[in-house]
C-alpha positions as CSV (number, residue, x, y, z in Angstrom):
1,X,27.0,-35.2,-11.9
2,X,28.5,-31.6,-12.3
3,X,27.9,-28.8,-9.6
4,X,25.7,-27.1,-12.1
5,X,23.5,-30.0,-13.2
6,X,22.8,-29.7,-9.5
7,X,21.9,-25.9,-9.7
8,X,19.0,-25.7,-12.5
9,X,16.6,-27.8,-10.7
10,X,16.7,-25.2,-8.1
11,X,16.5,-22.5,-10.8
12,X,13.5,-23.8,-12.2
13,X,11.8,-24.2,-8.7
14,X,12.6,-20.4,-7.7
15,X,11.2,-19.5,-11.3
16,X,8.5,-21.4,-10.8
17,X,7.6,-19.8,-7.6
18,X,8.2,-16.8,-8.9
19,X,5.5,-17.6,-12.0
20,X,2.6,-19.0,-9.6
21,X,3.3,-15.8,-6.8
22,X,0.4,-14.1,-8.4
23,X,-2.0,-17.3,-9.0
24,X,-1.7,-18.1,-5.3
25,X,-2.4,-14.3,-4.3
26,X,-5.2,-13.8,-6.5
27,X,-6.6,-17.6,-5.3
28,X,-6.6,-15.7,-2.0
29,X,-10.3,-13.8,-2.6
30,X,-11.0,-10.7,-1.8
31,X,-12.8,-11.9,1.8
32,X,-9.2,-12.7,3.5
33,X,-8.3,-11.2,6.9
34,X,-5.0,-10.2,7.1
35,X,-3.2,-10.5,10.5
36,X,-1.8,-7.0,11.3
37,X,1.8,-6.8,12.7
38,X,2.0,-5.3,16.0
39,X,4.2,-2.8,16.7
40,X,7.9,-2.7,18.4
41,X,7.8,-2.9,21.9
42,X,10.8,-2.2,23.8
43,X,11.0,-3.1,27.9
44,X,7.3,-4.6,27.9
45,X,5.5,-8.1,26.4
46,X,3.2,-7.5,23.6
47,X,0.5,-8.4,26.2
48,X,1.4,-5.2,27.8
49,X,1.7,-3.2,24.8
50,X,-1.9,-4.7,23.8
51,X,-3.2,-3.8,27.0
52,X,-2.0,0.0,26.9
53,X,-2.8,0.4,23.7
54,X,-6.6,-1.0,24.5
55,X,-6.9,1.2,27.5
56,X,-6.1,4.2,25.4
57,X,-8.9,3.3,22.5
58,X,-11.3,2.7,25.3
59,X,-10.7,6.3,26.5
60,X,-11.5,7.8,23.1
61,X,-14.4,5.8,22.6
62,X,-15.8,7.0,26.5
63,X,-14.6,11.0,25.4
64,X,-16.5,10.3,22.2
65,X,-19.6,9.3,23.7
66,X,-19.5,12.0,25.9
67,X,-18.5,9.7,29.1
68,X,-16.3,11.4,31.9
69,X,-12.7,10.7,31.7
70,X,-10.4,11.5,34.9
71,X,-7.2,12.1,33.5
72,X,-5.0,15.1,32.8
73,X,-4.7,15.3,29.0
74,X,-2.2,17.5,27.5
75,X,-0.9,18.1,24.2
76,X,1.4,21.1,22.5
77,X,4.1,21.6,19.8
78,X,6.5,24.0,18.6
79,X,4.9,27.4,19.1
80,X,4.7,28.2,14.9
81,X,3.3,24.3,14.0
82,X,-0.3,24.0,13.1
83,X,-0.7,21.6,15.9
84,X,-0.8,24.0,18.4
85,X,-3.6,25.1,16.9
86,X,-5.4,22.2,18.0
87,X,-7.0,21.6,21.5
88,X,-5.5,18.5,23.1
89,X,-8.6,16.5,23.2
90,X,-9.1,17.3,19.8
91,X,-5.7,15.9,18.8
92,X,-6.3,12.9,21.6
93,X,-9.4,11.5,19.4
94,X,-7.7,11.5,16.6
95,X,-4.5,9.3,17.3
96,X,-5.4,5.7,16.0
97,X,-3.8,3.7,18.5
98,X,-3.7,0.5,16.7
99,X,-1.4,2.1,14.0
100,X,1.4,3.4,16.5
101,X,4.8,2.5,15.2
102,X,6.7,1.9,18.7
103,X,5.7,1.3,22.4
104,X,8.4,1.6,25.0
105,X,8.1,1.6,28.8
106,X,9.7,3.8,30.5
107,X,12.0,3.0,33.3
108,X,11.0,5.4,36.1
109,X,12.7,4.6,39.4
110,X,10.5,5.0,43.1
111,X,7.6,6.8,40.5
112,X,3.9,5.7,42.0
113,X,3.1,5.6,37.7
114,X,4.5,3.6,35.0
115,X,5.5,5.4,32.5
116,X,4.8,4.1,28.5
117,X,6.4,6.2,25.3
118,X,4.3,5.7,22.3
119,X,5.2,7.2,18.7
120,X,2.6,8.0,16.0
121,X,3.8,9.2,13.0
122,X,0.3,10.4,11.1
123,X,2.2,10.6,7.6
124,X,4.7,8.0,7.9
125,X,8.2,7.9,8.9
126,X,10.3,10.8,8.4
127,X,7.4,13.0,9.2
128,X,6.3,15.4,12.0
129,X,5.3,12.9,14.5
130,X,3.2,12.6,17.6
131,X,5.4,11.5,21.3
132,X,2.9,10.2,23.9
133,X,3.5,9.4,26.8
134,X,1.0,7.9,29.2
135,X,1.2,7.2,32.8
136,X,-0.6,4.3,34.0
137,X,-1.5,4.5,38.0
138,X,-1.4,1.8,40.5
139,X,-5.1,0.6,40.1
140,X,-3.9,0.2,36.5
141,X,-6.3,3.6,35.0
142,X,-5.0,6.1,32.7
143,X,-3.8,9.1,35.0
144,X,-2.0,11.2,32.1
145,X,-1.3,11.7,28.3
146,X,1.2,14.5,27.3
147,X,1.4,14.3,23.5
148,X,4.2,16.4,21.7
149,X,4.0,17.3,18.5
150,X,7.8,16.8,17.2
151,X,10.1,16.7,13.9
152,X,11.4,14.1,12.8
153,X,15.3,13.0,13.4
154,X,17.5,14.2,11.1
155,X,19.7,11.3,11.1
C-alpha cells in the first residue's frame, strides 16, 4: 500500500470528528457542570492556593454579614485612578476570589507571616489590575491584605 492510501483513513476520522464536535456538545444538555480550572500557583500546592483563596471568601462573607474581622485591610492606587476613590473594604468585597488569575507565595525569610501574591485582573488581561497580597499568621488567620491597584505591563 502507498503512504497515502495510509493517510485518508486518518483524514476521514479527523473530519469526522470535526462533523460530530457540535452533536456531542449539544448532546451535553444545558444541566452540565463544568469543572473550573484553577489558577497558576507558583511556590505553593493547589491545596494551599485553595485554602488561601477559601480563607479570603470566608472573610468577605463575615464583613458582609456584619461579623468582626481582625485584620488590617488596606488598599490604594495611583493617586489620579478612580480606585482611589474607593474605600478599601469597599474594594475588598468586591474581589471574587475564585476568578484570580495567579497565586504565588512569597518567599519571606525569618518573617513570623507567610506571605501570598494574588492577581485579579477585573477586565481581563492587559487591564488595570488588582496585586494582593495577604499575610497569613502563625495560627493560620488572615492578619493583612494590601491591595494595589496597578497597570498592566507593557511588555
Amino acid at each position: 500500500m502507498s503512504e497515502r492510501a495510509l493517510m485518508r483513513p486518518c483524514y476521514v476520522l479527523f473530519a469526522a470528528a470535526l462533523l460530530l464536535q457540535p452533536i456531542t456538545s449539544f448532546a451535553e444538555g444545558p444541566n452540565v457542570v463544568r469543572v473550573s480550572i484553577a489558577p497558576p500557583v507558583s511556590g505553593l500546592s493547589p491545596d494551599e492556593a485553595s485554602t488561601i483563596l477559601g480563607k479570603l471568601a470566608d472573610a468577605q462573607r463575615r464583613l458582609s454579614n456584619g461579623q468582626f474581622e481582625n485584620f488590617e485591610l488596606l488598599s490604594g492606587s495611583i493617586a489620579s485612578y478612580e480606585m482611589t476613590k474607593v474605600p478599601p473594604r469597599e474594594a475588598f468585597l468586591k474581589v471574587p476570589f475564585s476568578n484570580v488569575s495567579k497565586i504565588e507565595k512569597i518567599q519571606s525569610e525569618g518573617c513570623v507571616w507567610q506571605r501570598y501574591r494574588l492577581v485579579y485582573p477585573p477586565n481581563g488581561g492587559g487591564h488595570l489590575y488588582w496585586d494582593i497580597d495577604v499575610a497569613i499568621g502563625p495560627s493560620g488567620d488572615i492578619e493583612q491584605v494590601v491591595m494595589s491597584y496597578r497597570p498592566a505591563a507593557l511588555f
